[in-house]
C-alpha positions in Angstrom: -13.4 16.9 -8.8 -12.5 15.8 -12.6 -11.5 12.2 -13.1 -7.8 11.5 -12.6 -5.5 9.2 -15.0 -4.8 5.6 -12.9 -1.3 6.3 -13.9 -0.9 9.6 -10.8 -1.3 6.7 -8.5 2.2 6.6 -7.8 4.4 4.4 -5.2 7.5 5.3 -3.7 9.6 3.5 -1.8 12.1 4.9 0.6 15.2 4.0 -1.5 18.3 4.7 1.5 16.2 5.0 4.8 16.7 8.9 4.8 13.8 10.0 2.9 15.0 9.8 -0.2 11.7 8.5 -2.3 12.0 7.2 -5.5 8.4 5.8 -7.7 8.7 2.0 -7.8 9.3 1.6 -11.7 7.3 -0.1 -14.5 3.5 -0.3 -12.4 1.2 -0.6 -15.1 -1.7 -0.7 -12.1 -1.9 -0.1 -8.3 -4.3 -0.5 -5.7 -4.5 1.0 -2.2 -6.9 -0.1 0.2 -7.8 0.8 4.0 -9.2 -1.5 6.5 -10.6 -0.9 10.2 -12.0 -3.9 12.4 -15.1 -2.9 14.0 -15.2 -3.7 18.1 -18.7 -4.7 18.5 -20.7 -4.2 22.2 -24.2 -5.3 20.9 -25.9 -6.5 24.3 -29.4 -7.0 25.3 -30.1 -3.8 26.2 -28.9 -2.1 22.7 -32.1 0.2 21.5 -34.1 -1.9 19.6 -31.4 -4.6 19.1 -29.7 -3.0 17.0 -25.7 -3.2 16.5 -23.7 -0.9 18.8 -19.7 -0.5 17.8 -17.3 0.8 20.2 -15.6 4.0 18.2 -12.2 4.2 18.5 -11.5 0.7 18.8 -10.2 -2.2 16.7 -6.9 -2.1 14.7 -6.6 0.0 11.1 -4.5 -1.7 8.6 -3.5 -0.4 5.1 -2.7 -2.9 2.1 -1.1 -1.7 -1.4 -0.5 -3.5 -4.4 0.9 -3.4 -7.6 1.8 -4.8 -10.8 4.0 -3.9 -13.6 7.0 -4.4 -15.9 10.5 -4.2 -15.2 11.6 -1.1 -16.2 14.6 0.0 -13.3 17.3 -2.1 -12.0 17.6 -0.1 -8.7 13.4 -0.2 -7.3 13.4 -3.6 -8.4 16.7 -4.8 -6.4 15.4 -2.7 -3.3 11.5 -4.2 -3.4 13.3 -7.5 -3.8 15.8 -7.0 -0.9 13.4 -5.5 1.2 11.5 -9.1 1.1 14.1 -11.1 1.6 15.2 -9.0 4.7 11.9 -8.2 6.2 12.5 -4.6 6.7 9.6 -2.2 6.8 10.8 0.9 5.4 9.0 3.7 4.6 7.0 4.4 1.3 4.6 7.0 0.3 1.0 6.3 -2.1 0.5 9.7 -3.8 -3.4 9.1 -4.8 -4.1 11.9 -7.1 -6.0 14.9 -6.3 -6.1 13.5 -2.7 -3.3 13.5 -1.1 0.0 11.5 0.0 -0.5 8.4 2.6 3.3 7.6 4.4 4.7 5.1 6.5 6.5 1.8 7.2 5.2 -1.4 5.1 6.3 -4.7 4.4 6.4 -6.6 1.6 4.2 -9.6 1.8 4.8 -10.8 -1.9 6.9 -10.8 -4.8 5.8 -12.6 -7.6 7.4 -13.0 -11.2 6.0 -14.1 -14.3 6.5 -14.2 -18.4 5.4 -15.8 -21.3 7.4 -16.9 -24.0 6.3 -14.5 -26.4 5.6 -11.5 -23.9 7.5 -9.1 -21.4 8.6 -10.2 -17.9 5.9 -9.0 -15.4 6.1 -8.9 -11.4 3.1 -8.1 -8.6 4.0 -6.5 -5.4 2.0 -6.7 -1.9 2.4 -4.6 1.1 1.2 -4.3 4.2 1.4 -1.8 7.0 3.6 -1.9 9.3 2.7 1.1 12.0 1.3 4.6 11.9 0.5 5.9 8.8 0.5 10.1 8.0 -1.9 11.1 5.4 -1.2 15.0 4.0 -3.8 16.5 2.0 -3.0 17.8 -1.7 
């Protein structure tokens, strides 16, 4: 596989709740990153004492973030609406080359910031929220 551009790392947001997706506007970088707690059942009478996990268990989580300009008055009303009401809708992370990640998230921070002498900027955090779907590319 041939390196991909950082900027086909897309994030859509479910703009109406009917699958209508629409790429969150002005992210100059994002980041997605999957987590999975290990269960661990180590007991005396693990071969050589070495550390057993239980496969299977322990909760999977999936964290996205992003950060950018403002560029679009409508993704920037709906990320900062869906804070404020703590809805979990569903976005997708189309990660080049790979494939498309879907499900409900919530956004776990909104932060703005500008310099005097520079352009408005905003971070975004999400976190999962249920089952995620991954289809291949």
């Amino acid at each position: 596989m041939a390196a991909q551009n950082g900027k086909d790392l897309l994030i859509k947001v479910d703009m109406t709740g009917g699958g209508s997706f629409t790429t969150i506007a002005g992210l100059r970088a994002t980041r997605i990153a999957f987590n999975a707690e290990s269960v661990d059942v180590t007991s005396l009478d693990s071969q050589g004492g070495w550390r057993e996990l239980l496969g299977g268990a322990g909760m999977r989580s999936a964290n996205i973030s992003g950060s950018g300009v403002f560029r679009d008055a409508d993704t920037d009303e709906r990320a900062r609406q869906l804070f404020f009401d703590g809805l979990t809708p569903a976005f997708q992370v189309v990660i080049p080359d790979f494939g498309t990640v879907e499900g409900p998230f919530q956004v776990t921070a909104l932060e703005y910031s500008g310099s005097y002498n520079g352009e408005a900027t905003y971070e975004l955090s999400l976190a999962s929220a249920g089952a995620l779907t991954f289809t291949a590319a």
